[in-house]
Biopython code that builds the backbone (N, CA, C, O; Angstrom):
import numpy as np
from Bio.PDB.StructureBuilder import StructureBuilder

atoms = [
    (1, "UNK", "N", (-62.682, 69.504, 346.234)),
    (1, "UNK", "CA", (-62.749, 69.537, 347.664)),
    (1, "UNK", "C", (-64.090, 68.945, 348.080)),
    (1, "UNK", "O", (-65.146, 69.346, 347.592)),
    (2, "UNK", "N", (-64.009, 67.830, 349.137)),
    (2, "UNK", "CA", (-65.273, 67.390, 349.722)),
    (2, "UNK", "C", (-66.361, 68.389, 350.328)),
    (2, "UNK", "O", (-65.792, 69.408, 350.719)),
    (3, "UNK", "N", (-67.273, 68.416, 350.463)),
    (3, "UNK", "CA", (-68.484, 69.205, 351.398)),
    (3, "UNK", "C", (-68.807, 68.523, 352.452)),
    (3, "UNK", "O", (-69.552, 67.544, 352.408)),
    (4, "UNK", "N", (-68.265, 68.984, 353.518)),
    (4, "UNK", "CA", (-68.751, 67.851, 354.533)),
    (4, "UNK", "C", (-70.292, 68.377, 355.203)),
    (4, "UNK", "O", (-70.707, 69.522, 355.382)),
    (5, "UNK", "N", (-70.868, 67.185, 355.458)),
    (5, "UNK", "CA", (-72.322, 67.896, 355.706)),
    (5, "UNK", "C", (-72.926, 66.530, 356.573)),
    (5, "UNK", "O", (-72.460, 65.427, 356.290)),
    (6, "UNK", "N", (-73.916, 66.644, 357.572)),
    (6, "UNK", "CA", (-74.456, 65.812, 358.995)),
    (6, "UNK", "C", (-74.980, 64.326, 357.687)),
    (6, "UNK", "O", (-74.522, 63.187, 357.777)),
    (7, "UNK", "N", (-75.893, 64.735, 356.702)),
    (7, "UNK", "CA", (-76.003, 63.525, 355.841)),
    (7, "UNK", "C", (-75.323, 62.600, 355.045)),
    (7, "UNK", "O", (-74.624, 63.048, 354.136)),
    (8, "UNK", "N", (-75.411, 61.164, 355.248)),
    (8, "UNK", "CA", (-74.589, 60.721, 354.683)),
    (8, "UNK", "C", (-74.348, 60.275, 353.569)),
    (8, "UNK", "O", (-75.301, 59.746, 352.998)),
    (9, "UNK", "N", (-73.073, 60.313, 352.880)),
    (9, "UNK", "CA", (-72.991, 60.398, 351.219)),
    (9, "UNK", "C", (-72.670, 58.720, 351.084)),
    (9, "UNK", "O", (-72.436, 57.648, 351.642)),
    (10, "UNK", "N", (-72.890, 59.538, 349.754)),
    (10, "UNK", "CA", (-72.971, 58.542, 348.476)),
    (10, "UNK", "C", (-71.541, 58.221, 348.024)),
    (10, "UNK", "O", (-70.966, 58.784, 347.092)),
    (11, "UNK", "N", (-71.025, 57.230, 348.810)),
    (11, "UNK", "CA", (-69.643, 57.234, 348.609)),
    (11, "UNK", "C", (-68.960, 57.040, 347.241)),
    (11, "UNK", "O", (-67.942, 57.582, 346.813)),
    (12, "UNK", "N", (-69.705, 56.208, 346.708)),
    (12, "UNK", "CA", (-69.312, 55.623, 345.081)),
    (12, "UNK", "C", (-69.757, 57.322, 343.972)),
    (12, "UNK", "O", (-69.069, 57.724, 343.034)),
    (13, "UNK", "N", (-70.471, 57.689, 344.260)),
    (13, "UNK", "CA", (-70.202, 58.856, 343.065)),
    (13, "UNK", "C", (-69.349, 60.054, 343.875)),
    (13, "UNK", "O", (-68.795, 60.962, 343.256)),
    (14, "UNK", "N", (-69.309, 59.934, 345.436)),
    (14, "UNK", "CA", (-68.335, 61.428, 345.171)),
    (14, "UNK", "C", (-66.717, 60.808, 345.196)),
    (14, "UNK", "O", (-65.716, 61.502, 345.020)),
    (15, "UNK", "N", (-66.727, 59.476, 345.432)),
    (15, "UNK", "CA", (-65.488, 59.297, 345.019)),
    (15, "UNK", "C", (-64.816, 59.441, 342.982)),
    (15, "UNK", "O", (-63.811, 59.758, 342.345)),
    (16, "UNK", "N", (-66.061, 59.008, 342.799)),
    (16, "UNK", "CA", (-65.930, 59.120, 341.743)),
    (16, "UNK", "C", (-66.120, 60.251, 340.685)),
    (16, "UNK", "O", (-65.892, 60.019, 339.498)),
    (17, "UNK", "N", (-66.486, 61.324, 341.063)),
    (17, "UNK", "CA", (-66.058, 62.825, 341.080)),
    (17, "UNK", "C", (-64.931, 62.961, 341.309)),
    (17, "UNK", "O", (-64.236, 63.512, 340.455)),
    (18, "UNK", "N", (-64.381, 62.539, 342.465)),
    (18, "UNK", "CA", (-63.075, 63.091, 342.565)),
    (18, "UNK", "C", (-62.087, 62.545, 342.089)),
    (18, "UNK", "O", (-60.940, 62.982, 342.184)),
    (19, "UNK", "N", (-62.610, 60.966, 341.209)),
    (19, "UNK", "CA", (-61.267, 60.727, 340.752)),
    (19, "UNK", "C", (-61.166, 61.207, 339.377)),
    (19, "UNK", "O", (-60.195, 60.873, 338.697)),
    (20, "UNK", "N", (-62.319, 62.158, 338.785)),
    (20, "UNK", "CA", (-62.616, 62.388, 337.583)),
    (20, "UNK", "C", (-61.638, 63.662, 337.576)),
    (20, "UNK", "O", (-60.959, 63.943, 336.588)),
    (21, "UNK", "N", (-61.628, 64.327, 338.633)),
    (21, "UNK", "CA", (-61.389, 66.086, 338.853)),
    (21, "UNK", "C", (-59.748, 65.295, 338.730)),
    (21, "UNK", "O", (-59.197, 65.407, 337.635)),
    (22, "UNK", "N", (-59.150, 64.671, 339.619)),
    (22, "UNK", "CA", (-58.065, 63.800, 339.705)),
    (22, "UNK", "C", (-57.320, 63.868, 338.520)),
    (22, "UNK", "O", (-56.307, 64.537, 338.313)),
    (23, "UNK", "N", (-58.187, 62.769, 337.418)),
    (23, "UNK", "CA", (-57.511, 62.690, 336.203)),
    (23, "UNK", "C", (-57.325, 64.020, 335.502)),
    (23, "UNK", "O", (-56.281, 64.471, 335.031)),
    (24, "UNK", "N", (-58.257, 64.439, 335.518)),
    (24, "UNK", "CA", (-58.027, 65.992, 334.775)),
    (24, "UNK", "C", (-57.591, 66.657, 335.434)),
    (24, "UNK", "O", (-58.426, 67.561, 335.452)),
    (25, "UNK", "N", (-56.583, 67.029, 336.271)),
    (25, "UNK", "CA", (-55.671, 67.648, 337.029)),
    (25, "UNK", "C", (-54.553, 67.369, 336.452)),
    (25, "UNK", "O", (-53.824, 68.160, 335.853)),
    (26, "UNK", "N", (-54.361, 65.992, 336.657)),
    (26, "UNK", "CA", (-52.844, 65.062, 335.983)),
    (26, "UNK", "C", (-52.720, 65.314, 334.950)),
    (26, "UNK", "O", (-51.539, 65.520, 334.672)),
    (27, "UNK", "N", (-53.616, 65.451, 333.879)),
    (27, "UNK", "CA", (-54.113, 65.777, 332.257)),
    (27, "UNK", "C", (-53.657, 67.112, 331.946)),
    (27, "UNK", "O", (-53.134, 67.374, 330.863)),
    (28, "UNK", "N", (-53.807, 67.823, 332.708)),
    (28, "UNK", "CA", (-53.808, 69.265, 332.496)),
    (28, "UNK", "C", (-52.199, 69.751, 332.809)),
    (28, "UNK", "O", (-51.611, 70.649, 332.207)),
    (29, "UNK", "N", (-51.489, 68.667, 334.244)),
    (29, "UNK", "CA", (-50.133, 68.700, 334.797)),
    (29, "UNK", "C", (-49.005, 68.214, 333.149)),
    (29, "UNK", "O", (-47.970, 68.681, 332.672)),
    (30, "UNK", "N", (-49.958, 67.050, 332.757)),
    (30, "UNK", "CA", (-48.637, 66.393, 331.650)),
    (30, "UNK", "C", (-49.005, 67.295, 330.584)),
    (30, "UNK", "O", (-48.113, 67.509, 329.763)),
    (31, "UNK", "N", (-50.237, 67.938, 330.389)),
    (31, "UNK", "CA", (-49.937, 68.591, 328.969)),
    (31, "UNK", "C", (-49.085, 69.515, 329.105)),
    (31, "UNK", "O", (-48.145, 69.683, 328.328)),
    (32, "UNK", "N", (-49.461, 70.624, 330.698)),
    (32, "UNK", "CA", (-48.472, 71.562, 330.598)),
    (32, "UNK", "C", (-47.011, 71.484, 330.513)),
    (32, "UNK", "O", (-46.293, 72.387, 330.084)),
    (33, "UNK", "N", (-46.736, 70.686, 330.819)),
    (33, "UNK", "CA", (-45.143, 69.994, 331.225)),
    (33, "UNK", "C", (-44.778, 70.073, 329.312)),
    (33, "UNK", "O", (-43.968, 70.747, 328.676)),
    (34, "UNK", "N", (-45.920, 68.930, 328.842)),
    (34, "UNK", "CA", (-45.119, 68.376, 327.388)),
    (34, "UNK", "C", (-45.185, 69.975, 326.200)),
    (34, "UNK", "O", (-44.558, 70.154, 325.156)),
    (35, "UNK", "N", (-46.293, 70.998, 326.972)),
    (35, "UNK", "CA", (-46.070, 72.395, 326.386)),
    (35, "UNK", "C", (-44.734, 72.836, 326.767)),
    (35, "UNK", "O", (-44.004, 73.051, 325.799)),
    (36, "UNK", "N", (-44.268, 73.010, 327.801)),
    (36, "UNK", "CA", (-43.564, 73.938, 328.429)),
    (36, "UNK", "C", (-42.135, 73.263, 327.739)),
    (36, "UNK", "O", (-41.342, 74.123, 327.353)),
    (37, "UNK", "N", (-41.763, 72.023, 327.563)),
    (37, "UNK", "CA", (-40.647, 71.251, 326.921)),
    (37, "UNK", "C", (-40.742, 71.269, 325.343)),
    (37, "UNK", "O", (-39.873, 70.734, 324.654)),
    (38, "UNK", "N", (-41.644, 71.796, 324.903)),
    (38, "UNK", "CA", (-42.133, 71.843, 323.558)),
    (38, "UNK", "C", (-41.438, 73.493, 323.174)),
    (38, "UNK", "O", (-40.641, 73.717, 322.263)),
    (39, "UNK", "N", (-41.848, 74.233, 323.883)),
    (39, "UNK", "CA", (-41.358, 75.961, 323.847)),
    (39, "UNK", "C", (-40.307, 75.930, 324.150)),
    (39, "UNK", "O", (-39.468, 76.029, 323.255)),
    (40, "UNK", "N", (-39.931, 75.802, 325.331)),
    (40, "UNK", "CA", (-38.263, 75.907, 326.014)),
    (40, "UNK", "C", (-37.032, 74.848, 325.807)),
    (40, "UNK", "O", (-35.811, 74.990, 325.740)),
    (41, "UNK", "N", (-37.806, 73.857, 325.744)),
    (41, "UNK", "CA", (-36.304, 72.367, 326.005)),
    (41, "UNK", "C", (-36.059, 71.902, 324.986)),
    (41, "UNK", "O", (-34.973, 71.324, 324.937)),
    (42, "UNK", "N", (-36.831, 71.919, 323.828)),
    (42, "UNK", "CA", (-36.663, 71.405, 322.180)),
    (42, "UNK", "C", (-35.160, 71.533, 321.712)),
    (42, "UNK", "O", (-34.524, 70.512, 321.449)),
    (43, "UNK", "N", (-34.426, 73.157, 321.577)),
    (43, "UNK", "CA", (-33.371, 73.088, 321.341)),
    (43, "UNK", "C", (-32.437, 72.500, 322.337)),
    (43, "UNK", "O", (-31.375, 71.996, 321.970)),
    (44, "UNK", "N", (-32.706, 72.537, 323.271)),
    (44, "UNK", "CA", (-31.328, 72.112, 323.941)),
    (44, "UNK", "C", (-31.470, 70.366, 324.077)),
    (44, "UNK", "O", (-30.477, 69.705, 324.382)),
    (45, "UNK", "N", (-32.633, 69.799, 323.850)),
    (45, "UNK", "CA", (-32.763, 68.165, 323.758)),
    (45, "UNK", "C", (-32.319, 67.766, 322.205)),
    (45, "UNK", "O", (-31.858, 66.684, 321.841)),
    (46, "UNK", "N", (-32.594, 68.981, 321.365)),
    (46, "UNK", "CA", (-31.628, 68.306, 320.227)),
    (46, "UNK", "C", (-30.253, 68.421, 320.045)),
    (46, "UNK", "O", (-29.475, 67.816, 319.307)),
    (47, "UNK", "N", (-30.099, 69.342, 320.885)),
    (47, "UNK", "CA", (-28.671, 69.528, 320.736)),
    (47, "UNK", "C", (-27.518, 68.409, 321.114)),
    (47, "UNK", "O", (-26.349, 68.157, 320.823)),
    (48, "UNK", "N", (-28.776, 67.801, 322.097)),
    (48, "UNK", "CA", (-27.497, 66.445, 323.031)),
    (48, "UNK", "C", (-28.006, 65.179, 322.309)),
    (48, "UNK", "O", (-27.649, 64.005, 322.417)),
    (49, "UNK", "N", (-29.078, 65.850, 321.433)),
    (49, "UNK", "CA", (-29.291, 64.203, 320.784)),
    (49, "UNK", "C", (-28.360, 64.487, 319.437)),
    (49, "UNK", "O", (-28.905, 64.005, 318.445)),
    (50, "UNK", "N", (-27.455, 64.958, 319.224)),
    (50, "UNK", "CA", (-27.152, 65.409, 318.012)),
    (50, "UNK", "C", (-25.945, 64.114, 317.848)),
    (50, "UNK", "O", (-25.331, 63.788, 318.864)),
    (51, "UNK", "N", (-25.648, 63.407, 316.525)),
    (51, "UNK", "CA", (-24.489, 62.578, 316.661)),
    (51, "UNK", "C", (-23.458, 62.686, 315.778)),
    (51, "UNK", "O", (-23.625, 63.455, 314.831)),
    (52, "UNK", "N", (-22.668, 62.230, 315.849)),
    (52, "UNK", "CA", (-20.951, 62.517, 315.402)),
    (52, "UNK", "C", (-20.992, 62.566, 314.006)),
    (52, "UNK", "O", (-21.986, 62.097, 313.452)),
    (53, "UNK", "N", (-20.110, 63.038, 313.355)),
    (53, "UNK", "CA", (-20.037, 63.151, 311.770)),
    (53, "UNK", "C", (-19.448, 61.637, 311.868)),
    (53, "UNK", "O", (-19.961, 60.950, 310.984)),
    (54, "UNK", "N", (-18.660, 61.009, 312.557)),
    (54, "UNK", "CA", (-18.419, 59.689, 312.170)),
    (54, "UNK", "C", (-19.376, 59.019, 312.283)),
    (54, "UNK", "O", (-19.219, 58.055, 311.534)),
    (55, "UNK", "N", (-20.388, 58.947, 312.838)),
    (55, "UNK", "CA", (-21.480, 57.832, 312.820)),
    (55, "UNK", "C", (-22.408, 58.141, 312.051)),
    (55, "UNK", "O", (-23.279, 57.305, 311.816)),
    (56, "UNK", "N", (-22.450, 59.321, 311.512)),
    (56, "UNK", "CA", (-23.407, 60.073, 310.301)),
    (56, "UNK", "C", (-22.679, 59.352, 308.775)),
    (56, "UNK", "O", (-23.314, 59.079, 307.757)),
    (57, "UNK", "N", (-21.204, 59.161, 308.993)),
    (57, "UNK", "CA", (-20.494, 58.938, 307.685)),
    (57, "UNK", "C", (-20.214, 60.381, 306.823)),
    (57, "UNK", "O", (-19.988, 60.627, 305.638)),
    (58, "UNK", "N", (-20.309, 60.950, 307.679)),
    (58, "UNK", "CA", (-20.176, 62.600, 307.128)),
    (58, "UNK", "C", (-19.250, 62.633, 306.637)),
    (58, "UNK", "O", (-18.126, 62.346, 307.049)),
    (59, "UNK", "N", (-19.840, 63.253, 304.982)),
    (59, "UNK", "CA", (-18.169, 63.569, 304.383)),
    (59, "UNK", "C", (-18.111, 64.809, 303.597)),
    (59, "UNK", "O", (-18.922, 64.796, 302.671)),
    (60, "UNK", "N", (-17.274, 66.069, 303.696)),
    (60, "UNK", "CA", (-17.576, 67.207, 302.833)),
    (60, "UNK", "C", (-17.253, 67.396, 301.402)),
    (60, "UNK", "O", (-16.734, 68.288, 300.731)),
    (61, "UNK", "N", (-17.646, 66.476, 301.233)),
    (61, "UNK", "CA", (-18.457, 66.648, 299.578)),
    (61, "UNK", "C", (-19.987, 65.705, 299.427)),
    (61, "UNK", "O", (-20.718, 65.285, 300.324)),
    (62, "UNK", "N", (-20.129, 65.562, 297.731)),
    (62, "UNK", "CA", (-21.240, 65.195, 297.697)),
    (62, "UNK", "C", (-21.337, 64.002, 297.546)),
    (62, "UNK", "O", (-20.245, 63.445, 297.433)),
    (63, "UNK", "N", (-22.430, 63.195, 297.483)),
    (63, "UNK", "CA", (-22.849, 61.381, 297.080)),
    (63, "UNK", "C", (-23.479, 61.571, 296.276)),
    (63, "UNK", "O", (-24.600, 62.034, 296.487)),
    (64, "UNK", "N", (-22.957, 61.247, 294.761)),
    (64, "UNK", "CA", (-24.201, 60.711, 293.869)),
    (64, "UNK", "C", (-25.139, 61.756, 293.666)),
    (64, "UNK", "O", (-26.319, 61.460, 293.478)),
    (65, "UNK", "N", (-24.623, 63.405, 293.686)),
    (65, "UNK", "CA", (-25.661, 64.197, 293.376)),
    (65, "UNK", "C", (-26.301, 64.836, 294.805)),
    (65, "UNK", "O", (-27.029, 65.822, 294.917)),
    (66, "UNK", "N", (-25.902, 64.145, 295.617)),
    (66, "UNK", "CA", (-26.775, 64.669, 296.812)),
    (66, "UNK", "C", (-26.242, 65.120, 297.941)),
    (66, "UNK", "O", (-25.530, 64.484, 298.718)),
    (67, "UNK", "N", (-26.686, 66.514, 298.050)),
    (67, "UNK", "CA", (-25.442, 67.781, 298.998)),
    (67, "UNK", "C", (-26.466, 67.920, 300.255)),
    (67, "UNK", "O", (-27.648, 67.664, 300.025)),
    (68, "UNK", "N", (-26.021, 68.380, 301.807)),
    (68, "UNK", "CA", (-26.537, 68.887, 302.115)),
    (68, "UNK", "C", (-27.665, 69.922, 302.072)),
    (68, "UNK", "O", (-28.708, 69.968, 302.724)),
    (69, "UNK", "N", (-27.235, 70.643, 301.242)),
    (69, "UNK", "CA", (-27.710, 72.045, 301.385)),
    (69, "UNK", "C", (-29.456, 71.384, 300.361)),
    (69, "UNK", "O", (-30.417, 72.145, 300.247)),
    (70, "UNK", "N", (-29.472, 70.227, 299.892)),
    (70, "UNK", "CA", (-31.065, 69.719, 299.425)),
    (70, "UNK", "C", (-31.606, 68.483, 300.769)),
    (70, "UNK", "O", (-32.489, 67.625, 300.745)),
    (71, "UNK", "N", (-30.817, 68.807, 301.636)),
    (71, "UNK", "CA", (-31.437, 67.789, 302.575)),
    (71, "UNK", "C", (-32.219, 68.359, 303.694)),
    (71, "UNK", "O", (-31.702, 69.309, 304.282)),
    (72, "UNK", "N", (-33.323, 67.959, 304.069)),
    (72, "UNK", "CA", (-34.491, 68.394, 305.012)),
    (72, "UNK", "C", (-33.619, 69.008, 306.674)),
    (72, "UNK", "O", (-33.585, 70.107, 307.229)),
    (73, "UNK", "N", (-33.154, 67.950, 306.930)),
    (73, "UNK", "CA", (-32.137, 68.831, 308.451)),
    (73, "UNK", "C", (-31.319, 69.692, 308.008)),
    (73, "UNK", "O", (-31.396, 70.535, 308.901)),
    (74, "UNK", "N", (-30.450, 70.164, 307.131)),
    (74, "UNK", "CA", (-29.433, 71.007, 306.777)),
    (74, "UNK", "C", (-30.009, 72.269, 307.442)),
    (74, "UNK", "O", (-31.161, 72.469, 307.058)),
    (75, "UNK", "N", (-29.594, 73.115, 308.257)),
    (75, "UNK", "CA", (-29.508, 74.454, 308.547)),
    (75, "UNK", "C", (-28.688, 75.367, 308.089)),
    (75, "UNK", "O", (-27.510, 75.334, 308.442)),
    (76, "UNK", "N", (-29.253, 76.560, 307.034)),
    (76, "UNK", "CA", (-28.139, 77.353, 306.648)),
    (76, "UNK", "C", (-28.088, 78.095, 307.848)),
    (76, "UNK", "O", (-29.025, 78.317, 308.615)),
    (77, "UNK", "N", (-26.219, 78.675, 308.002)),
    (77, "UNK", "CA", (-25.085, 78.527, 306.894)),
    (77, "UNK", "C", (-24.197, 77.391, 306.903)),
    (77, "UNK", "O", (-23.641, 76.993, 305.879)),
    (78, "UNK", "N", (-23.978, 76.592, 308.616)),
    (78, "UNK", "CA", (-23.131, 75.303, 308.460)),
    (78, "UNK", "C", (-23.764, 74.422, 309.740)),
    (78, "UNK", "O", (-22.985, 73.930, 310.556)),
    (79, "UNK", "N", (-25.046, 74.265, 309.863)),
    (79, "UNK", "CA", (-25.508, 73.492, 310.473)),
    (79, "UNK", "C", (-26.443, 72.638, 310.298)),
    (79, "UNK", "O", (-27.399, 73.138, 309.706)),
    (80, "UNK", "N", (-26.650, 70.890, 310.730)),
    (80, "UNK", "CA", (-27.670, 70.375, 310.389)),
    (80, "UNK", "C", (-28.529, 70.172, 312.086)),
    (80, "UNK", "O", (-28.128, 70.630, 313.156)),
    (81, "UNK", "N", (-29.671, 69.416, 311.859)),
    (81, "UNK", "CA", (-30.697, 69.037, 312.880)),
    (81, "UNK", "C", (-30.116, 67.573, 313.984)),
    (81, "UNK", "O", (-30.320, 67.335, 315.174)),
    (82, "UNK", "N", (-29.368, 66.861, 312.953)),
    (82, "UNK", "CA", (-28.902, 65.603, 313.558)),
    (82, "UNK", "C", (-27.987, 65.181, 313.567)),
    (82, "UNK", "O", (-27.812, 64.097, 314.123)),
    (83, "UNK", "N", (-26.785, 65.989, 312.827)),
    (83, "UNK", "CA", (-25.108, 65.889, 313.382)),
    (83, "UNK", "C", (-24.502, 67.228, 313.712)),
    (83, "UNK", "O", (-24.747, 68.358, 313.290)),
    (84, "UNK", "N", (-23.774, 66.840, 314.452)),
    (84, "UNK", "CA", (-22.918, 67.413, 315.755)),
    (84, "UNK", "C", (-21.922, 68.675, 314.124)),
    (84, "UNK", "O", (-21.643, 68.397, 312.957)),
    (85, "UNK", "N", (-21.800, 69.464, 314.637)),
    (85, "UNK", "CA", (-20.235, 70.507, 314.312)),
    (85, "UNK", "C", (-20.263, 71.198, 312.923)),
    (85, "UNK", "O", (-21.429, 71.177, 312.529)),
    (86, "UNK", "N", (-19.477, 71.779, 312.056)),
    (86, "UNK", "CA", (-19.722, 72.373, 311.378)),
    (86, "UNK", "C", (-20.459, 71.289, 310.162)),
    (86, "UNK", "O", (-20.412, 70.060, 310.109)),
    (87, "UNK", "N", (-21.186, 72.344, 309.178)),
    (87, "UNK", "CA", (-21.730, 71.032, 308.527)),
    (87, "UNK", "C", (-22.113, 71.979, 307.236)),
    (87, "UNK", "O", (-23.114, 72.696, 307.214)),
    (88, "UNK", "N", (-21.002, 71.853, 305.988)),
    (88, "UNK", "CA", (-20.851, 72.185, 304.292)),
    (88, "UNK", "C", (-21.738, 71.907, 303.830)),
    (88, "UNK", "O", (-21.993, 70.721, 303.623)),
    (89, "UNK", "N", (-22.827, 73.220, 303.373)),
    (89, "UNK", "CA", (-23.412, 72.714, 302.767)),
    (89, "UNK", "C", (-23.141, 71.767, 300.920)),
    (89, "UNK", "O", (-23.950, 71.431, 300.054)),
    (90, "UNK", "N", (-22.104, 71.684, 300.992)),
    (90, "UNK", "CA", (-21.803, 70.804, 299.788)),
    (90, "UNK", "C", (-21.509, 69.261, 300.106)),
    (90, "UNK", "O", (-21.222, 68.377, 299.298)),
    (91, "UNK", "N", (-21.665, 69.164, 301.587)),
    (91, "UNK", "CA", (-21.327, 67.685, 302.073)),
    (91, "UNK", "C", (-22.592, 66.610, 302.213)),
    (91, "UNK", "O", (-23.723, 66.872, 301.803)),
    (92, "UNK", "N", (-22.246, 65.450, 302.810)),
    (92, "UNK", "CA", (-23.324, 64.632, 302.426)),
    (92, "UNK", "C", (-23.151, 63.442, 303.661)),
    (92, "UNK", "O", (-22.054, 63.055, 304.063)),
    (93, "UNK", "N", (-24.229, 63.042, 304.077)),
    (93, "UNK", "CA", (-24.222, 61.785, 305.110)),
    (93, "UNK", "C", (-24.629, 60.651, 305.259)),
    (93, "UNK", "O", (-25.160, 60.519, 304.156)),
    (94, "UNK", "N", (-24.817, 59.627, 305.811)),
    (94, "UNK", "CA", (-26.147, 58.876, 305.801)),
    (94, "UNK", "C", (-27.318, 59.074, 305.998)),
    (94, "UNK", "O", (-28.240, 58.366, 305.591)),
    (95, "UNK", "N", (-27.405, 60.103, 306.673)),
    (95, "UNK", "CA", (-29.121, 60.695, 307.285)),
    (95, "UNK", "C", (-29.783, 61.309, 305.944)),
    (95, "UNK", "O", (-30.966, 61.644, 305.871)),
    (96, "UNK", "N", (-28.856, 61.405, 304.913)),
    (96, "UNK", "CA", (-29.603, 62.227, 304.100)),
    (96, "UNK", "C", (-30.953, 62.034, 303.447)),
    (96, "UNK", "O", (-31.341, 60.991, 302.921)),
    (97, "UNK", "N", (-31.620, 63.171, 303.547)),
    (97, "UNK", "CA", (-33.308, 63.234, 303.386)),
    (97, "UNK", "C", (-33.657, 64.555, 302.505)),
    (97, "UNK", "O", (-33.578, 65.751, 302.787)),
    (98, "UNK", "N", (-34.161, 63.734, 301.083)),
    (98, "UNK", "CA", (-34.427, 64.983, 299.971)),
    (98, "UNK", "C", (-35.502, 66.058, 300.455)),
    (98, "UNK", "O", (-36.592, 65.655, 300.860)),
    (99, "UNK", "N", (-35.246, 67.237, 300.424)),
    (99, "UNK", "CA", (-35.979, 68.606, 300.697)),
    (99, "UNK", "C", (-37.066, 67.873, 299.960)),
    (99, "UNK", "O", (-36.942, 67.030, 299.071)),
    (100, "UNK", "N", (-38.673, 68.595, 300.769)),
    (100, "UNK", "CA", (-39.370, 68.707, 299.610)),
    (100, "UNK", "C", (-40.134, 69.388, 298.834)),
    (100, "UNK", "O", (-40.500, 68.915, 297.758)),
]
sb = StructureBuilder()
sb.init_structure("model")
sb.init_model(0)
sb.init_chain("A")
sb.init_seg("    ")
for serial, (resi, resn, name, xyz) in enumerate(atoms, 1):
    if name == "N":
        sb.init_residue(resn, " ", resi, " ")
    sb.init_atom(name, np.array(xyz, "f"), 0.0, 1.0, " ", f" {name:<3s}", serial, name[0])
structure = sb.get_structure()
């Protein structure tokens, strides 16, 4: 907030105060925002980013040794991080990514 007062200012630094207070306002607006979507909106933004067992190549069995249930997204008991619907852990996709 300005101080208004009979002498006259220094226009270049209290503007420039205030565009400092400015940025760090906005700074403080996007972090809280990218907190608040970080706590609350995470699951439900993955949920709609989630994609089809057909475009995953999802198939319930294994490839070559390699099951769900050793892959980094797999969620026990039948869910993964990045395809959609039930998901065996004895099955296998393209996304697949060795635990480590």
């Amino acid at each position: 907030m300005r101080h208004l007062s009979h002498k006259p200012l220094d226009t270049d630094a209290t503007d420039a105060g205030f565009m400092q207070t400015r940025r760090n306002l906005f700074a403080l607006i996007g972090g809280s925002a990218a907190l608040a979507f970080g706590l609350f909106g995470a699951d439900s933004a993955q949920a709609q980013k989630k994609t089809s067992k057909k475009t995953a190549k999802y198939q319930d069995h294994p490839n070559n040794g390699k099951a769900c249930d050793n892959c980094r997204y797999f969620r026990k008991p039948h869910s993964c991080q990045l395809v959609a619907g039930k998901i065996s852990p004895h099955g296998w996709c393209s996304f697949f990514a060795q635990k480590t």
